[in-house]
C-alpha positions as CSV (number, residue, x, y, z in Angstrom):
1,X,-6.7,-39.5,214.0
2,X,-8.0,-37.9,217.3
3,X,-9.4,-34.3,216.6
4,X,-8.8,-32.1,219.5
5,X,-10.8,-29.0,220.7
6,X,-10.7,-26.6,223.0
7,X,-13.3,-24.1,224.9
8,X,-12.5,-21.7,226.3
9,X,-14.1,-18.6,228.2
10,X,-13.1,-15.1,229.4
11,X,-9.9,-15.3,231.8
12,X,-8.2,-18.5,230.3
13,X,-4.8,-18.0,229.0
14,X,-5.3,-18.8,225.2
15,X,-2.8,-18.7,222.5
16,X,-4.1,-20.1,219.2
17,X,-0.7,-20.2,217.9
18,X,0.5,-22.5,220.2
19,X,-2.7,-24.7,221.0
20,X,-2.2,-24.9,216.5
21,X,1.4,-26.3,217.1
22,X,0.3,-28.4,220.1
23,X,-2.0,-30.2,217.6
24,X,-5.6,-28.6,218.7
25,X,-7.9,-29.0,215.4
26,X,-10.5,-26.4,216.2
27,X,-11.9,-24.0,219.7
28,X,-15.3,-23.1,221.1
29,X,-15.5,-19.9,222.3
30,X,-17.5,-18.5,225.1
31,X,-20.1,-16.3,223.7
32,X,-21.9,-15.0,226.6
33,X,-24.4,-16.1,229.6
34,X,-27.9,-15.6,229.6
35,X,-28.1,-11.7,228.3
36,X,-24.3,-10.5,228.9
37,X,-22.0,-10.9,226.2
38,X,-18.7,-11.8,227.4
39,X,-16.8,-11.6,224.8
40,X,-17.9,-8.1,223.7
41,X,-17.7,-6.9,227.9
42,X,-14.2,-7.7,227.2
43,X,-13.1,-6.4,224.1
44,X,-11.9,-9.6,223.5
45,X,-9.8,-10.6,219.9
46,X,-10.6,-14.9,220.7
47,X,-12.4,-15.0,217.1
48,X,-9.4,-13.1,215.3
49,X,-6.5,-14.5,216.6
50,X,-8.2,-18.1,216.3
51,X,-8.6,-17.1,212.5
52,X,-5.1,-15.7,212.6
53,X,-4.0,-19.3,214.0
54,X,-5.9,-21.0,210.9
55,X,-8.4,-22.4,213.6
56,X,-12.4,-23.0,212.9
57,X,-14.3,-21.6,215.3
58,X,-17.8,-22.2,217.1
59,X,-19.4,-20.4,220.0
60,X,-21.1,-21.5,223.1
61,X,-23.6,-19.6,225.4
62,X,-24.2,-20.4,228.9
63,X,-28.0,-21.1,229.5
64,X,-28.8,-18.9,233.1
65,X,-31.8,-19.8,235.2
66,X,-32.1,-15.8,236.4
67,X,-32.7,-14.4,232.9
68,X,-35.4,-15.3,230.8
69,X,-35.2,-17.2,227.0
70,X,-36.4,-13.7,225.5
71,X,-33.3,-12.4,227.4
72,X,-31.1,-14.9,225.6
73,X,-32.6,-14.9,222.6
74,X,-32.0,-10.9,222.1
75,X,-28.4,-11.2,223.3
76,X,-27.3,-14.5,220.8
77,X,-29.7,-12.9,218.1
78,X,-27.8,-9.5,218.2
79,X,-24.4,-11.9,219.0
80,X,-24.9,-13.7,215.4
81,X,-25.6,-10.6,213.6
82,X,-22.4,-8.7,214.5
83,X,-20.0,-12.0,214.8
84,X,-21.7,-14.9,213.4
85,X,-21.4,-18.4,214.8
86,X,-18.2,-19.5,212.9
87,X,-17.7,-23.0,211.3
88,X,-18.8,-25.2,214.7
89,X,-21.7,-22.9,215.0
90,X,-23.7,-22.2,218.4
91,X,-23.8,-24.3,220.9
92,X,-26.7,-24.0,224.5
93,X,-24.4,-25.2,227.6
94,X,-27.0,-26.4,229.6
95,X,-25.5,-26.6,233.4
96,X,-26.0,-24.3,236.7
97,X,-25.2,-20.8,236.0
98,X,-22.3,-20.6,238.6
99,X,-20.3,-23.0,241.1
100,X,-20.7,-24.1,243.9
101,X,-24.2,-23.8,243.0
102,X,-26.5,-26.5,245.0
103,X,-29.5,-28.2,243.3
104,X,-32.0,-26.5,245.6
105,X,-30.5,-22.4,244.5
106,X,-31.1,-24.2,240.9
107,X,-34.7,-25.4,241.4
108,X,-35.7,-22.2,243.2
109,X,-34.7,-19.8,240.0
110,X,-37.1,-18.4,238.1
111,X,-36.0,-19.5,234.4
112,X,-34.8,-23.5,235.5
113,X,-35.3,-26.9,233.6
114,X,-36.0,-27.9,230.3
115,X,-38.7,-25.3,228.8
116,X,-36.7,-22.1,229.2
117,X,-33.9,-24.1,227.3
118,X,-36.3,-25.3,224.8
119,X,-37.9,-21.4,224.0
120,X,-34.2,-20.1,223.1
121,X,-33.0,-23.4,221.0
122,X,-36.7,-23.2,218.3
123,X,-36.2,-19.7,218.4
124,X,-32.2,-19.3,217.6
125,X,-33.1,-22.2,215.1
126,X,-35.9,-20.6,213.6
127,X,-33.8,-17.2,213.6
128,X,-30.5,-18.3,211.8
129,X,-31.9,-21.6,210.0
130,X,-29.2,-23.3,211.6
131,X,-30.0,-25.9,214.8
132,X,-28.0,-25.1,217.9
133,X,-26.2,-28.1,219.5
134,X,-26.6,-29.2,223.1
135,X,-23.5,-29.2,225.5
136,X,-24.5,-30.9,229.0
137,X,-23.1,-33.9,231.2
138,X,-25.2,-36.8,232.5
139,X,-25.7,-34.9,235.7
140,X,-27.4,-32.1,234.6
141,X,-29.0,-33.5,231.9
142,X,-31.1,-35.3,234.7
143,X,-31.1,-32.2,236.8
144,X,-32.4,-30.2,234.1
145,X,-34.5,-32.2,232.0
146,X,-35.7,-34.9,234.1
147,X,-39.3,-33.7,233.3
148,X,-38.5,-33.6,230.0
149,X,-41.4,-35.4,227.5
150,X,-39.4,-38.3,226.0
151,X,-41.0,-37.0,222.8
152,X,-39.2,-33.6,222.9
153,X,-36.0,-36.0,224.1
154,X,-36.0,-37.3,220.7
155,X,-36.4,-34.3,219.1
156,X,-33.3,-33.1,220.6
157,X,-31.2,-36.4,219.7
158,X,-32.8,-36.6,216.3
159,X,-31.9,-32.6,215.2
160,X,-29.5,-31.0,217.5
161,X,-25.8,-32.3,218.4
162,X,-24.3,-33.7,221.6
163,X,-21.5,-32.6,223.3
164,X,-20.9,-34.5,226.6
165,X,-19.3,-33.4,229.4
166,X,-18.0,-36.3,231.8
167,X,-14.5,-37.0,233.4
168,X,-12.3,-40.1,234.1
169,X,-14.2,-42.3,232.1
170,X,-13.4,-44.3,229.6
171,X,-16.4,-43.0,227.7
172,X,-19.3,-40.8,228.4
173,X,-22.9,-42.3,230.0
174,X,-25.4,-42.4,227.6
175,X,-27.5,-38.5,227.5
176,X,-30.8,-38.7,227.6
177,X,-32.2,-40.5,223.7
178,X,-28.9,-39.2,222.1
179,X,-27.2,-43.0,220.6
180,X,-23.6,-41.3,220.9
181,X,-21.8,-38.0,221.6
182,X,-20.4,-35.7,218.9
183,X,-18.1,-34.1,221.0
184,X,-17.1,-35.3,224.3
185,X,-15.2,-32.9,226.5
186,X,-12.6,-35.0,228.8
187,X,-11.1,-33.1,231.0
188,X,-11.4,-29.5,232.9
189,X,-8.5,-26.9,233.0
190,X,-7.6,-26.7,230.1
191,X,-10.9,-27.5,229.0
192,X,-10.7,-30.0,225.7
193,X,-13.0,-32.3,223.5
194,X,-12.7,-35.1,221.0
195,X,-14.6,-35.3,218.1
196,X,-16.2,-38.5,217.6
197,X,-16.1,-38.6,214.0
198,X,-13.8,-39.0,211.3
199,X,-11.1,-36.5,210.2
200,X,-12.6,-36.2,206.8
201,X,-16.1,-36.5,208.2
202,X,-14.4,-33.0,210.2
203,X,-12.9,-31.2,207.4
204,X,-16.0,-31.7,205.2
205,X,-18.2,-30.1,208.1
206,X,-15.3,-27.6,209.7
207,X,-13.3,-26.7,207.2
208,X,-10.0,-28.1,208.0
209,X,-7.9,-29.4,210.6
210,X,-4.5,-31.2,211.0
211,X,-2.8,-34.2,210.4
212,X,-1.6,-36.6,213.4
213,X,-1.7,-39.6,215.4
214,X,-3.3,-42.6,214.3
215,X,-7.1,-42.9,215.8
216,X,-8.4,-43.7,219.2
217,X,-10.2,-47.1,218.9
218,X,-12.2,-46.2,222.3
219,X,-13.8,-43.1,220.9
220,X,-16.9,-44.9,219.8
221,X,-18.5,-43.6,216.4
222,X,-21.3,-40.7,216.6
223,X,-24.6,-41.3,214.9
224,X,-25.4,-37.8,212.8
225,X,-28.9,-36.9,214.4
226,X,-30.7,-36.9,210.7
227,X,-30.1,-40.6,211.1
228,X,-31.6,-41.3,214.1
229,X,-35.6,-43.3,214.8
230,X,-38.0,-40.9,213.7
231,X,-40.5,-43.0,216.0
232,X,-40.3,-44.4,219.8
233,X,-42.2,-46.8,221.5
234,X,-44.1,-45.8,224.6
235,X,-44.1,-47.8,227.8
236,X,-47.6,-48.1,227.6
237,X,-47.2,-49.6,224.3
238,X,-48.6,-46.4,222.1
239,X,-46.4,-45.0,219.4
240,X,-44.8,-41.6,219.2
241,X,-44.1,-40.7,215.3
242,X,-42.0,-37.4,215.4
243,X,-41.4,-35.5,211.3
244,X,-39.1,-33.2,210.6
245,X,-39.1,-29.6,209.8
């Protein structure tokens, strides 16, 4: 079967009861951006009436070029301690902080690209002992972490989760050294994912979800990241060797 997901921020019309009925399997839930905490500004009950609807959860917290990682980290530190990151854990969205938001306002903040990004997911890691996925689309993947060392671009595909963002394809371009997707969010507006996996591959990691139409032969299997190359070969012909932990 196809597993379904939805994110969702502050603003969307949500109601986990029907989204359950409609045959969504799980929802992301907007966290915060950068040090404000959305979903606390707004006295918002997302995480209990998802619970109430039987739904696992995760969160997801927008990566913002004006603040700095210390910034973020203190806000999703002090996040996890009062909420926790539910069953589909955290997730760094890794796109421009607003829209319309040209490439040159991006380059020009002070907290931009790959390093920033990198400071808050080995420190959230570090913090909770629990790796924080990566949610980006081939565009800003390339906007963001185009200087990226290729060695630290397999230490992202090798520990940390994939969920793509692309539209009207048939399937996502490949992102950076990741070998597949875990998630891959479709479409916009209502904003929803498939899981690339298996339904009991799923409700072993997620705790549960429901039963429904037969499986989507285009959805291409994900590769888990602990079973990735722990090596790469160098253009130049030299050997990068990467160990975990």
């Amino acid at each position: 079967m196809t597993i379904q997901i939805l994110d969702i921020y502050q603003g969307n019309k949500y109601d986990p009861q029907q989204e359950a009925s409609m045959g969504t399997d799980a929802v992301l839930i907007k966290g915060g951006q950068g040090e404000y905490l959305d979903l606390e500004a707004h006295k918002s009950t997302y995480i209990a009436d998802t619970e109430a609807a039987g739904l696992p959860w995760g969160i997801f917290w927008q990566m913002d070029a004006r603040y700095s990682p210390e910034k973020h980290k203190a806000a999703i530190k002090g996040f996890h301690d009062r909420h926790g990151f539910g069953a589909l854990g955290l997730w760094l969205a890794c796109e421009k902080p607003f829209y319309p938001c040209p490439d040159w306002l991006y380059t020009a903040m002070p907290y931009g690209f790959y390093k920033p990004i990198e400071s808050v997911w080995r420190g959230l890691t570090s913090y909770t002992g629990a790796i924080p996925g990566i949610y980006t689309s081939p565009a800003m993947w390339k906007l963001i972490f185009g200087q990226c060392p290729l060695s630290l671009q397999v230490e992202f595909a090798a520990k940390a989760y994939l969920w793509a963002a692309q539209y009207k394809v048939t399937k996502p371009d490949r992102i950076g050294q990741w070998l597949g997707y875990w998630f891959w969010q479709y479409q916009a507006e209502p904003d929803y994912s498939v899981f690339s996996g298996s339904e009991g591959l799923f409700n072993a990691m997620y705790g549960g979800s429901k039963t429904p139409p037969p499986p989507d032969p285009t959805i291409p299997p994900a590769t888990p990241p602990d079973t990735l190359p722990w090596s790469i070969q160098e253009q130049d012909g030299s050997t990068i060797t990467l160990k975990k932990g």
